[in-house]
C-alpha angles and dihedrals in degrees: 000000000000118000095182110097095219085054093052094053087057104051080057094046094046082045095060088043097047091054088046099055091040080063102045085053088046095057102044085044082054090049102041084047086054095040080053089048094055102041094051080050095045099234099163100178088042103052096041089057079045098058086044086072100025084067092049087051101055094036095056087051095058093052093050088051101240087121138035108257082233100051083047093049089050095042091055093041089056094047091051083052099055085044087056098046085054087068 
């Protein structure tokens, strides 16, 4: 445990971090399994208003830093792939 006072600050602020960025992961991992779920049913209006927010999501993740820009841009490419091969 940490007796510094400016230590102890920082296991709090990585704490608060840590849980942010846990619920921003949990929330694009809700919407991609939804996105899935629509295109294996071939909702086609579904999952198109789906990969709409499926693409905010992870690029809001990427500017908040809970995922690489890179890992965001393939991950929407390949959603917008998925979405194309529907058609």
């Amino acid at each position: 445990m940490a007796n510094i006072k400016s230590a102890k600050k920082r296991i709090k602020v990585i704490d608060k971090k840590t849980l942010r960025n846990k619920m921003v992961k949990s929330k694009l991992k809700t919407t991609l399994k939804k996105f899935d779920a629509a295109v294996a049913a071939g909702d086609k209006s579904l999952a198109q208003d789906l990969l709409k927010v499926c693409t905010s999501e992870l690029s809001k993740a990427a500017s908040k830093g809970v995922l690489h820009k890179n890992t965001a841009s393939r991950k929407i490419s390949r959603l917008a792939a998925m979405y194309n091969k529907m058609a």
